[in-house]
C-alpha positions in Angstrom: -44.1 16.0 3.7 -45.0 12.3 2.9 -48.5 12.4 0.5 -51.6 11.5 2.5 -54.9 10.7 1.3 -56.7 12.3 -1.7 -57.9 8.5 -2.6 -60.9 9.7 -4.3 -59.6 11.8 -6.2 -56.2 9.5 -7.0 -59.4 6.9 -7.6 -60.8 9.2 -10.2 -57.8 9.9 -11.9 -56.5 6.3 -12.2 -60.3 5.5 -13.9 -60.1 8.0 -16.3 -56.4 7.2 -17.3 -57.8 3.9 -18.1 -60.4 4.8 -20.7 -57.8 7.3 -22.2 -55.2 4.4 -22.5 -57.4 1.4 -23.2 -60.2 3.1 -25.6 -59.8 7.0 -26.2 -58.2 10.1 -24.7 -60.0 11.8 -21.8 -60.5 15.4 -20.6 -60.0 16.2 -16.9 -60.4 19.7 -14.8 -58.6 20.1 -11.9 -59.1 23.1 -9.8 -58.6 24.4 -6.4 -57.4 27.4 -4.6 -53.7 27.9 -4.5 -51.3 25.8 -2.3 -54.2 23.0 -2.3 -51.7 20.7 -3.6 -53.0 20.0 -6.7 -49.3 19.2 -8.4 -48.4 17.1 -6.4 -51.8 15.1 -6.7 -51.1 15.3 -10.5 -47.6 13.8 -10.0 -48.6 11.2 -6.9 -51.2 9.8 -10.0 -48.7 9.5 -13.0 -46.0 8.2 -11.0 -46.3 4.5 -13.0 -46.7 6.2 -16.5 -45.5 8.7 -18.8 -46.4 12.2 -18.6 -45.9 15.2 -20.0 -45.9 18.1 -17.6 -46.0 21.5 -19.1 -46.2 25.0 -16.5 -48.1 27.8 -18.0 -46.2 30.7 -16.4 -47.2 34.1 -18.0 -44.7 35.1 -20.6 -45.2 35.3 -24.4 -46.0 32.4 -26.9 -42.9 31.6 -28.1 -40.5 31.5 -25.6 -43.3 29.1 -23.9 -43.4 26.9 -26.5 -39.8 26.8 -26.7 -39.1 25.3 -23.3 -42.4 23.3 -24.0 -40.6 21.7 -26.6 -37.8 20.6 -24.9 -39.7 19.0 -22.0 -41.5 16.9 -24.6 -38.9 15.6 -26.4 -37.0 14.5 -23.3 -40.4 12.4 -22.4 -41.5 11.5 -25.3 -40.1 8.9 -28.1 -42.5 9.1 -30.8 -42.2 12.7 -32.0 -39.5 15.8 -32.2 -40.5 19.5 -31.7 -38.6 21.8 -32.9 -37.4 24.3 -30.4 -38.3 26.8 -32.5 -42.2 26.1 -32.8 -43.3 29.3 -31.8 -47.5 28.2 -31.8 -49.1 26.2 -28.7 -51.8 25.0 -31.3 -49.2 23.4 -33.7 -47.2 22.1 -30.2 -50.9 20.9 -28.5 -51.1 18.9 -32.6 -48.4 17.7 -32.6 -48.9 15.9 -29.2 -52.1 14.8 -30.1 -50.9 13.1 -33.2 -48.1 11.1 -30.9 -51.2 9.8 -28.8 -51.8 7.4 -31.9 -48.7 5.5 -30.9 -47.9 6.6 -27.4 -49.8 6.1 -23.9 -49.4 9.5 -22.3 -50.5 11.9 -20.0 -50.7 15.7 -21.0 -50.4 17.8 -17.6 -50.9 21.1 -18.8 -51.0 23.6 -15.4 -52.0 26.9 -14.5 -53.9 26.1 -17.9 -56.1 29.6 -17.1 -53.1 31.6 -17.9 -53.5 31.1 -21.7 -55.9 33.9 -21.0 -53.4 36.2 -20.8 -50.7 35.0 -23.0 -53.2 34.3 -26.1 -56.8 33.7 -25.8 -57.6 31.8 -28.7 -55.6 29.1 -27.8 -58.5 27.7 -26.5 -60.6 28.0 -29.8 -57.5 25.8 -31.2 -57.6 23.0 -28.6 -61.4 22.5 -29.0 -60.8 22.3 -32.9 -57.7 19.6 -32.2 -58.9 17.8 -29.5 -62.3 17.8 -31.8 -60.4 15.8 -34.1 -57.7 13.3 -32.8 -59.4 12.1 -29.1 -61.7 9.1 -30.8 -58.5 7.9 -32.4 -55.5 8.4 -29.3 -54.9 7.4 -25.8 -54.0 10.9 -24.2 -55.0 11.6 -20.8 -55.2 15.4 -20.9 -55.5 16.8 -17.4 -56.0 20.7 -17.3 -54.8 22.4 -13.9 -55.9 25.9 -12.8 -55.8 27.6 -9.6 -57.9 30.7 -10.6 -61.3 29.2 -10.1 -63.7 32.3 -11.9 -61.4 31.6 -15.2 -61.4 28.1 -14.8 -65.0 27.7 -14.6 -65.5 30.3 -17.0 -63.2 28.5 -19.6 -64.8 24.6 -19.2 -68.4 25.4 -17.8 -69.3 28.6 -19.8 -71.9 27.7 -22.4 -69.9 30.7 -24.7 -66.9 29.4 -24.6 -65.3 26.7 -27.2 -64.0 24.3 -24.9 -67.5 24.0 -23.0 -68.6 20.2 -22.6 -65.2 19.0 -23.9 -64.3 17.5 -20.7 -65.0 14.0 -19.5 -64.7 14.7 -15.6 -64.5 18.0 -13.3 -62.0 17.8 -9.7 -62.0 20.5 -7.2 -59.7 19.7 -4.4 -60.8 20.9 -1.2 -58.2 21.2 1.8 -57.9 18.1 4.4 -60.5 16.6 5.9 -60.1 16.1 10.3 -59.1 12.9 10.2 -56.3 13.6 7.8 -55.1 16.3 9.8 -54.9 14.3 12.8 -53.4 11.5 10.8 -50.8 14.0 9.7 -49.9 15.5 13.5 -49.4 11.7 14.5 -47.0 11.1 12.0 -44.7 14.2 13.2 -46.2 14.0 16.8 -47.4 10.7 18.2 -48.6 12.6 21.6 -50.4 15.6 20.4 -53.6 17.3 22.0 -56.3 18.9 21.0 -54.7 21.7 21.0 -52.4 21.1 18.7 -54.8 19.7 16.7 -57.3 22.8 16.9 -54.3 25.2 16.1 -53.4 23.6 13.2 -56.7 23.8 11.9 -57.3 26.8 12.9 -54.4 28.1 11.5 -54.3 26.2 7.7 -57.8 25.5 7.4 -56.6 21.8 6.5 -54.4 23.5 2.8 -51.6 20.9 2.5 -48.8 23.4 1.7 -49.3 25.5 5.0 -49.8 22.4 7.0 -46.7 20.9 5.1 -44.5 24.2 6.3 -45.5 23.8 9.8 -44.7 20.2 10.1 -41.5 20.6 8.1 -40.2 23.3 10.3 -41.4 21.1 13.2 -44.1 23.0 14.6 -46.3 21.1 16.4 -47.9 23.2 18.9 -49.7 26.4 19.0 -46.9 28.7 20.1 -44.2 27.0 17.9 -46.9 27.3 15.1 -47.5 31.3 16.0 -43.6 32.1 15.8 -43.1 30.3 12.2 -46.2 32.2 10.6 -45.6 35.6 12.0 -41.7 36.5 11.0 -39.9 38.4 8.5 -40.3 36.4 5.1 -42.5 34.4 6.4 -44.8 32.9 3.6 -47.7 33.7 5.6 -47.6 37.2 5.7 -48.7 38.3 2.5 -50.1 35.2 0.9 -53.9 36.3 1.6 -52.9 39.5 -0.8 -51.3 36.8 -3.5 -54.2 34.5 -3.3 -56.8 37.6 -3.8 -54.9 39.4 -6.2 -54.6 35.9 -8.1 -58.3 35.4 -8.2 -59.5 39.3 -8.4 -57.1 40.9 -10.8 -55.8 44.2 -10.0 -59.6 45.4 -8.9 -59.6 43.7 -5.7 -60.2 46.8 -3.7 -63.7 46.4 -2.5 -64.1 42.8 -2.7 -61.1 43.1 0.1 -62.7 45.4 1.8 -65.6 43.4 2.4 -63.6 40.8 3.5 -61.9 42.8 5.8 -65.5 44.1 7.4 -66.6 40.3 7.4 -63.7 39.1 9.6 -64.0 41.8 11.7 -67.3 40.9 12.8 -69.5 43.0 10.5 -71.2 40.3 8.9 -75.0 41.2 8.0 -76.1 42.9 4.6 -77.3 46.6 6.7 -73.9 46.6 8.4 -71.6 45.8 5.7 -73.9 48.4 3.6 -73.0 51.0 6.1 -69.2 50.1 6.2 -68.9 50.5 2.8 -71.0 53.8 2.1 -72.5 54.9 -1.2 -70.7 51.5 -3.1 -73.6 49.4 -4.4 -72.0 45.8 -2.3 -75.4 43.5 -3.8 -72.9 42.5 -6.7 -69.7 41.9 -5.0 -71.8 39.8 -2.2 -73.3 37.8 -5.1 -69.9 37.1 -6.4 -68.1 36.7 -3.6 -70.5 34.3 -2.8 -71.1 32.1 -5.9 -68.5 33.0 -8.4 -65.3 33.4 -5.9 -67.1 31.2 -3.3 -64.7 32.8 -0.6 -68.1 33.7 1.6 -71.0 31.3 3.1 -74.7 33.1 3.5 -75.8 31.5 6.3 -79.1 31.3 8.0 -80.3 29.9 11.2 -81.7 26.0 10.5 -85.1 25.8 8.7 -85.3 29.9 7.7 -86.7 30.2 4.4 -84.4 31.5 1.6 -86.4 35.2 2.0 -85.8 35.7 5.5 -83.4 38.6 6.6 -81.9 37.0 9.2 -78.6 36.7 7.3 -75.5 36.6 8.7 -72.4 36.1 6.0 -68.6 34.1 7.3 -65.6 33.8 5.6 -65.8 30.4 4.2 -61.3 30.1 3.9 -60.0 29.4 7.6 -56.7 30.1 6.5 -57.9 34.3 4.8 -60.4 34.1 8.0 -57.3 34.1 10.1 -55.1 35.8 7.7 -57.7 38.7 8.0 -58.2 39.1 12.0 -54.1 39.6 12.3 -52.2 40.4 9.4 -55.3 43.0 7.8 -56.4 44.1 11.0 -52.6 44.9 12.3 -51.2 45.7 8.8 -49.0 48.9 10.5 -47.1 46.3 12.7 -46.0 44.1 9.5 -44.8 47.2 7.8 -43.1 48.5 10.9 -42.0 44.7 10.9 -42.8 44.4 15.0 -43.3 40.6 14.5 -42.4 39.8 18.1 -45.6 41.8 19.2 -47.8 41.0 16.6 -47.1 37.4 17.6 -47.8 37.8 21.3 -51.0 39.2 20.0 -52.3 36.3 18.2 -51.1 34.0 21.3 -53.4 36.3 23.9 -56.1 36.5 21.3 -55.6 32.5 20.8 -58.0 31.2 23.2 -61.0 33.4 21.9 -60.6 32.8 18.6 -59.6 29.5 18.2 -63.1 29.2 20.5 -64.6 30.3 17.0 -63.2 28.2 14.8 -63.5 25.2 17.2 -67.5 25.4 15.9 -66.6 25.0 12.4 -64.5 21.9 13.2 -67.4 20.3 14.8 -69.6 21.4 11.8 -66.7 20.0 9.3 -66.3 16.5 11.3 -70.5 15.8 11.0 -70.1 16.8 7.8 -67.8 14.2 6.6 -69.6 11.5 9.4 -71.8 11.2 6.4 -74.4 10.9 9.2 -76.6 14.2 8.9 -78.7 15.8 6.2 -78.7 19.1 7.5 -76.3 21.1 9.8 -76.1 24.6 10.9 -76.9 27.4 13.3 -79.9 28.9 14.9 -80.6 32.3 16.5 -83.5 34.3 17.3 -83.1 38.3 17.2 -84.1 40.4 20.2 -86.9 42.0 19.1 -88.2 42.6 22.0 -87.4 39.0 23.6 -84.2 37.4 25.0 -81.8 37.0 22.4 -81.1 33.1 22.3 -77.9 31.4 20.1 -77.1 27.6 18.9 -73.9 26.9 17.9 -74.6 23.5 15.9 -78.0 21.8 15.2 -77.5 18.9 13.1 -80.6 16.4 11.8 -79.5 12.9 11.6 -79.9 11.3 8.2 -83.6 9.9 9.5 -84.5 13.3 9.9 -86.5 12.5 13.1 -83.7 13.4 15.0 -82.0 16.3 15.8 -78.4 17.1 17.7 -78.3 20.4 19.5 -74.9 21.4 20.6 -73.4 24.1 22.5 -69.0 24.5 21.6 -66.9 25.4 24.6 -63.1 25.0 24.3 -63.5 24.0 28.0 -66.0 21.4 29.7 -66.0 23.9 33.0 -67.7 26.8 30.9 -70.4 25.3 30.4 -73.5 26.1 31.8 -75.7 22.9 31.6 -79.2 25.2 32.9 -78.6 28.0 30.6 -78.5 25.5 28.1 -81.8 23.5 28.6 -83.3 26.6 28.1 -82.0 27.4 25.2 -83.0 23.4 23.6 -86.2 24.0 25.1 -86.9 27.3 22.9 -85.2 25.7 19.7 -87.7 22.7 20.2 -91.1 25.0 20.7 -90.0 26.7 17.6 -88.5 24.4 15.0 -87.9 21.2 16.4 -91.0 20.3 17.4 -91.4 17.0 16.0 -87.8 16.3 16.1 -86.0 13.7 19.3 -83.2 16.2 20.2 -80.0 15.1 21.5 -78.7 18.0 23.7 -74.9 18.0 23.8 -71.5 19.7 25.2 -69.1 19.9 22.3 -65.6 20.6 23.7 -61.8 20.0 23.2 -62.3 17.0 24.3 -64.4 15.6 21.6 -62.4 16.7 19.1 
């Protein structure tokens, strides 16, 4: 697949690459889950200059530095490293020391598996790059796709390399329009459809979207058939990516995933589900650590209220989870063929649900709104009453209450005004609301 977008980011990159060749070396964090395409925005960037690109895969010192070696000195013409060096902190020196007469960058990825191999590397970068970045031009640009270690390596006050870098990039999947840019560029005609299945089915991550359009699947059944068949890279990626980011003691943060996708989503349910195991930390972490969860609250609830209701914040593990966890004996009895024709009758409801948080994602990036989410009111004794969307315009005098249906012709346009008519006696009050019909259509 072609590279599209990232210009911020790209943007960012380019500026910092300037200061590191024209005045000092610079220090830049990359992060993002796995398959965000974080690589190939590394290599897209340095295309016009020299660079240094040296995978951290999880083996022992030496035979890392080893191949290290030989990837340097086939790039670089200022120094020689022995194949022997057996020492990332004399390697990580050495390059450092070519930075006073070279113009570089140093791509070093999966930097967070240092962790593993030899954990005081990191004490020894700090001490190096301490020393040589006021006098080099090295643009150093540390990769990770482990975001707990990551953060816990660059943003933890207790650990050395804390405050040692210049500039911090988390790459988030595509935005809509991208998406839409990319189904034009494989198929000029699509639909909505095609356009909802795709996100519904990648969330927006490059790689997955790159595999579908590769394998030219462009619509929702063509799309189904790729992702659910033997080998497919879909099956078990939500185990790699949690097992990745969890370690081997994954078990009830999994779980809790599982019961949020199913539909158990509120603290006393998912308390119940997961019996005498105290879930307040794994929420918490899950939450703000892993951030694979959202807590969210209906519009305008204080922080205290109860009315909490938790989602999947991944589309790609929110899918991953309803099929392939939920049906886990038909991928071992490998009965693709009917787990497919599952997903296909299931399609229409659930891509129903994730049509919401398209419409949520698009006024997000409109740049138009200060505020977007949901509102419900619990039973209690009155009629239950749900809002998919209520968004208040950047003036905040004005507020957009919507109601998603996949189809115009579900919608019931009296039901609705009631339901506007209780949101504005109980929150919007002072707001000018703009009642509207999300669908398909308006996608």
């Amino acid at each position: 697949m072609k590279f599209f977008d990232r210009k911020s980011e790209l943007a960012q990159l380019e500026r910092q690459r300037k200061i590191a060749f024209n005045d000092h070396s610079q220090m830049t964090v990359l992060t993002g889950r796995r398959r965000i395409g974080k690589t190939m925005l590394i290599r897209k960037s340095c295309e016009e200059s020299t660079m240094v690109y040296l995978f951290v895969s999880r083996s022992n010192e030496a035979m890392l530095c080893s191949g290290f070696a030989k990837v340097i000195n086939e790039t670089l013409k200022s120094i020689f490293v022995p194949t022997q060096i057996d020492s990332f902190a004399d390697l990580f020196e050495m390059l450092m020391r070519a930075g006073r007469t070279e113009k570089f960058n140093l791509v070093i990825d999966e930097f967070q598996e240092f962790f593993y191999i030899n954990p005081t590397v990191f004490s020894k970068i700090q001490d190096i790059w301490d020393r040589y970045k006021d006098t080099t031009h090295v643009f150093f640009v540390a990769s990770g796709s482990v975001y707990t270690l990551m953060n816990r390596i660059f943003l933890d006050a207790k650990e050395p390399l804390y405050g040692r870098c210049d500039s911090i990039i988390k790459l988030k999947p595509f935005a809509t329009n991208v998406l839409k840019e990319v189904l034009a560029e494989y198929k000029p005609g699509y639909t909505s459809e095609d356009l909802l299945a795709l996100y519904a089915f990648t969330g927006g991550v490059p790689k997955y979207v790159d595999l579908l359009m590769q394998n030219g699947c462009t619509d929702v059944n063509a799309m189904i058939d790729y992702i659910v068949q033997p080998y497919s890279t879909f099956v078990d990626e939500g185990n790699a990516l949690l097992i990745q980011e969890f370690g081997r003691k994954y078990g009830n943060y999994f779980a809790l995933l599982a019961d949020i996708a199913s539909g158990r989503n509120t603290l006393a349910e998912l308390g119940q589900s997961m019996g005498d195991t105290n879930i307040a930390g794994h929420i918490k972490r899950l939450e703000e650590d892993y951030e694979l969860i959202a807590k969210k609250r209906p519009i305008f609830a204080k922080e205290a209220t109860q009315t909490v209701r938790f989602e999947i914040s991944d589309l790609f593990l929110k899918f991953w989870f309803r099929y392939f966890v939920k049906y886990r004996s038909m991928v071992e009895l490998e009965n693709y063929g009917l787990l497919a024709e599952l997903i296909k009758a299931d399609y229409p409801t659930y891509s129903g649900l994730v049509l919401e948080s398209y419409f949520k994602q698009k006024m997000a990036e409109s740049g138009e709104y200060r505020n977007i989410g949901s509102w419900w009111q619990a039973k209690k004794g009155k009629e239950a009453c749900e809002i998919d969307i209520v968004g208040i315009k950047a003036d905040n005098k004005t507020a957009v209450v919507a109601e998603v249906k996949r189809l115009r012709k579900n919608f019931k346009p009296d039901e609705f005004a009631k339901k506007v008519e209780l949101i504005r006696n109980k929150v919007l009050a002072n707001y000018a609301i703009e009642a509207i019909c999300l669908t398909m259509e308006d996608m």
